[in-house]
N, C-alpha and C positions, 0 to 999 in steps of 0.2 A: 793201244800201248804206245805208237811211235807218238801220240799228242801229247799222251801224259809225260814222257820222258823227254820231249820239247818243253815242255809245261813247267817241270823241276828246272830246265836251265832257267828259263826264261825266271823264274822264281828263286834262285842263285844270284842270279845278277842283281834283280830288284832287292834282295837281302843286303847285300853289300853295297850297293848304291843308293834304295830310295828307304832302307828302314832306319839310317841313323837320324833322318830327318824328319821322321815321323814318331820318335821315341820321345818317351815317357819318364819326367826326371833322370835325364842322363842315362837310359837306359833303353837299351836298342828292343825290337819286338821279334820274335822269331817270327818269319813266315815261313820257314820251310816245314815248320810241324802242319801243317796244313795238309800240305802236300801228301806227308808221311802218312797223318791218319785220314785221307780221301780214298786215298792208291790203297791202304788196308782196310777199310771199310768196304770199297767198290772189289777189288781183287780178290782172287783165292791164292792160298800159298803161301811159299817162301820169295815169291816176288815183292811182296811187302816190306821183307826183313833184310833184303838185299837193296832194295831203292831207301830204306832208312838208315840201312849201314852207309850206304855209298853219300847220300845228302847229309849225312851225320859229319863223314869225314871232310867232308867238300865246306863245312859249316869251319870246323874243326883247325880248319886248314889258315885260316883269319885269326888263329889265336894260338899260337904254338906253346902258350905257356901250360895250357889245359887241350894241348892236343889227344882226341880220343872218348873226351866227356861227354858232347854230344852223338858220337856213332853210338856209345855205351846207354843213352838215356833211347834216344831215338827207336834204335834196336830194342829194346826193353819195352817201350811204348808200341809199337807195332805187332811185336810176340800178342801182348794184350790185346791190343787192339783188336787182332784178327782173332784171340780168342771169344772177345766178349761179344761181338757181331753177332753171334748166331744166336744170340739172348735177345736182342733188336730187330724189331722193323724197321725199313727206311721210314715209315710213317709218324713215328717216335720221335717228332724232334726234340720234346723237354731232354729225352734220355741223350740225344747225338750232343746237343749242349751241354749236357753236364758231363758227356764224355769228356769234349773238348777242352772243358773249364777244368776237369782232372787233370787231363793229360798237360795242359798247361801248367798247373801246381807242381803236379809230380814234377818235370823239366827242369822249370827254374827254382823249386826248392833244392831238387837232388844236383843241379851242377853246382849252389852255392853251398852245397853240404860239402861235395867233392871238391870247390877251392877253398874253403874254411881247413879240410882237412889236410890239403895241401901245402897251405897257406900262398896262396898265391895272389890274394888281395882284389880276388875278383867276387868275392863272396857280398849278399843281398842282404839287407833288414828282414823280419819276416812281412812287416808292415807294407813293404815295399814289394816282395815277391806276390804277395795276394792281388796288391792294385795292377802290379801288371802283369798277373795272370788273367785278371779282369777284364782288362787294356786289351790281350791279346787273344782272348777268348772270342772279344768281336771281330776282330781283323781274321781270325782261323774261323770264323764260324760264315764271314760276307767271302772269303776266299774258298772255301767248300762249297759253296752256292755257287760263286763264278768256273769252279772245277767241274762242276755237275755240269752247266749248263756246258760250258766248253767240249768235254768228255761227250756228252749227248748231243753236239749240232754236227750234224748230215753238210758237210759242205764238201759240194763234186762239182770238178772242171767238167766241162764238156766242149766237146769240140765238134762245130755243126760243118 
């Protein structure tokens, strides 16, 4: 638990430093959905829907116009998440991708529905939310794989 919650900072910072640089017609990529649904895939519980509220708000916090959009999507995705799991084997990767590729949609369709109804002028084309739901379907899907293996490596000090 203390990597994974190393894991989220360390993937906080890279959000707000290295993904405006890596974005997709003027549009940033989420990485911390990654995070969200690994931690709710791998975990049992409500520690899922607390590390998505908490990386939601911490997302949230970089855009005070729509503060609360992502704790509200994130948390919603996770509830799921931890529901549909027990329908999955980890062996199922078509199924963990087209989780991923959902829960992608779901996100950035539902925060540009929630600034359209806002009007806060942060709202997406639908053309544009699918490409990079696309876009960020592979970056959540090579950062689940690097979560795994991370989550899973044995590294001990030893002192002779």
């Amino acid at each position: 638990m203390f990597r994974l919650i190393l894991l989220s900072i360390l993937m906080f910072y890279l959000q707000f430093l290295y993904a405006p640089a890596i974005g997709l017609f003027q549009t940033v990529p989420n990485l911390l959905l990654p995070v969200v649904l690994y931690f709710c895939i791998i975990r049992e519980g409500i520690k899922g829907l607390v590390l998505a509220f908490l990386l939601g708000l911490a997302l949230d916090l970089n855009l005070p116009s729509s503060f609360g959009v992502s704790a509200l999507l994130f948390v919603i995705i996770a509830y799921t998440t931890g529901n549909l799991k027990k329908y999955m084997n980890r062996q199922q990767m078509g199924m963990m991708v087209l989780l991923i590729f959902l829960a992608n949609v779901f996100y950035f369709f539902g925060a540009s529905l929630i600034f359209s109804i806002f009007n806060t002028g942060n709202e997406l084309p639908a053309g544009k939310i699918i490409l990079l739901s696309f876009y960020n379907t592979i970056y959540s899907f090579v950062l689940m794989l690097l979560l795994y293996l991370l989550d899973h490596l044995n590294i001990r000090i030893s002192q002779k």
